[in-house]
C-alpha positions in Angstrom: 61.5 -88.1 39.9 58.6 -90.5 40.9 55.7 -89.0 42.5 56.1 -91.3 45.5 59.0 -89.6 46.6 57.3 -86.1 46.5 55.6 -85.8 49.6 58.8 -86.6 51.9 60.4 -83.9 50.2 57.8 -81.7 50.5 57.6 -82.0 54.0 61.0 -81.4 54.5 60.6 -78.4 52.5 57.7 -77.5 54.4 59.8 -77.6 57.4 62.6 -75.7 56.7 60.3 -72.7 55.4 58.1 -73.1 58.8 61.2 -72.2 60.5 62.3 -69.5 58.3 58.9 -67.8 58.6 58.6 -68.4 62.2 62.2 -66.3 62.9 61.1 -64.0 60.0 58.3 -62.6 61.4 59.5 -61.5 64.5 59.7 -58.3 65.2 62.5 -56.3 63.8 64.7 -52.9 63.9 62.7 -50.4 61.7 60.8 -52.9 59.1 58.8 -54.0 61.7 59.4 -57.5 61.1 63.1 -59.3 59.9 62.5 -60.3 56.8 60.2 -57.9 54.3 56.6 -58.4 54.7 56.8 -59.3 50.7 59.6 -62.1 51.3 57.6 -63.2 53.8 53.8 -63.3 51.7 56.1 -65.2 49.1 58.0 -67.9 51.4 54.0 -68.3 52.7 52.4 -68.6 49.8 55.1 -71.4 48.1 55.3 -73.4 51.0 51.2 -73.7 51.6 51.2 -75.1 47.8 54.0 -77.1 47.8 52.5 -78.5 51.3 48.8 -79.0 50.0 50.3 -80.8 46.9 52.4 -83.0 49.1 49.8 -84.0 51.3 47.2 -84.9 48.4 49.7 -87.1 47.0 50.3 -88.4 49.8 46.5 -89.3 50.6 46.0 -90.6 47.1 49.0 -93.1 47.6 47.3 -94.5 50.9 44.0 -94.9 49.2 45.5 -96.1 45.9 48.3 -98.5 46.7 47.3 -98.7 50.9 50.7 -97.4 51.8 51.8 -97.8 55.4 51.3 -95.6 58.7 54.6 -93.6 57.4 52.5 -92.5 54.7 49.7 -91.5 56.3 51.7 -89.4 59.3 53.4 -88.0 56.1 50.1 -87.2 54.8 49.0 -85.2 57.8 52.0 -83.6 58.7 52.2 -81.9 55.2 48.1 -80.9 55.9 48.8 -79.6 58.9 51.7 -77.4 58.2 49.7 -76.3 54.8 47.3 -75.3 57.2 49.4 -73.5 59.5 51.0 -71.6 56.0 47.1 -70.8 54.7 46.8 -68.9 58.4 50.5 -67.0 58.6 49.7 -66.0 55.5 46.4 -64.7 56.0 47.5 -63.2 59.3 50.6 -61.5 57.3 48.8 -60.1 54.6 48.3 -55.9 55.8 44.5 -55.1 55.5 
């Protein structure tokens, strides 16, 4: 698989795991949230790399090769969610 191809994949996973930790973490019967707190760290943790990763390719294409706008909304949209995982996750983690 080409490298180019990467950071539209990983937004889309980045999307689909947003969601599943957004309804995951709501509150729940006795576990206090719907998924374990475990599944959940995991799921966080996975989806802030593959996210990161996805948007540094994606910034080193536009620099490199000067890709179009696409690109660069890509880019940002897999930084932002990356962010948004780095903070669930810290928010998450029982201190």
């Amino acid at each position: 698989m080409p490298t180019r191809h990467f950071p539209r994949i990983a937004l889309g996973i980045g999307i689909v795991l947003a969601t599943v930790l957004t309804y995951g973490s709501t509150p729940g019967a006795a576990t206090g949230t719907t998924l374990p707190l475990l599944t959940l760290l995991v799921v966080s943790e996975f989806a802030f790399i593959v996210t990161a990763i996805g948007a540094f390719i994606a910034f080193r294409q536009r620099a490199d090769v000067g890709a179009g706008l696409q690109t660069a909304l890509v880019a940002v949209v897999c930084a932002g969610l990356a962010v948004f995982f780095l903070a669930r996750g810290v928010a998450l983690w029982p201190l």
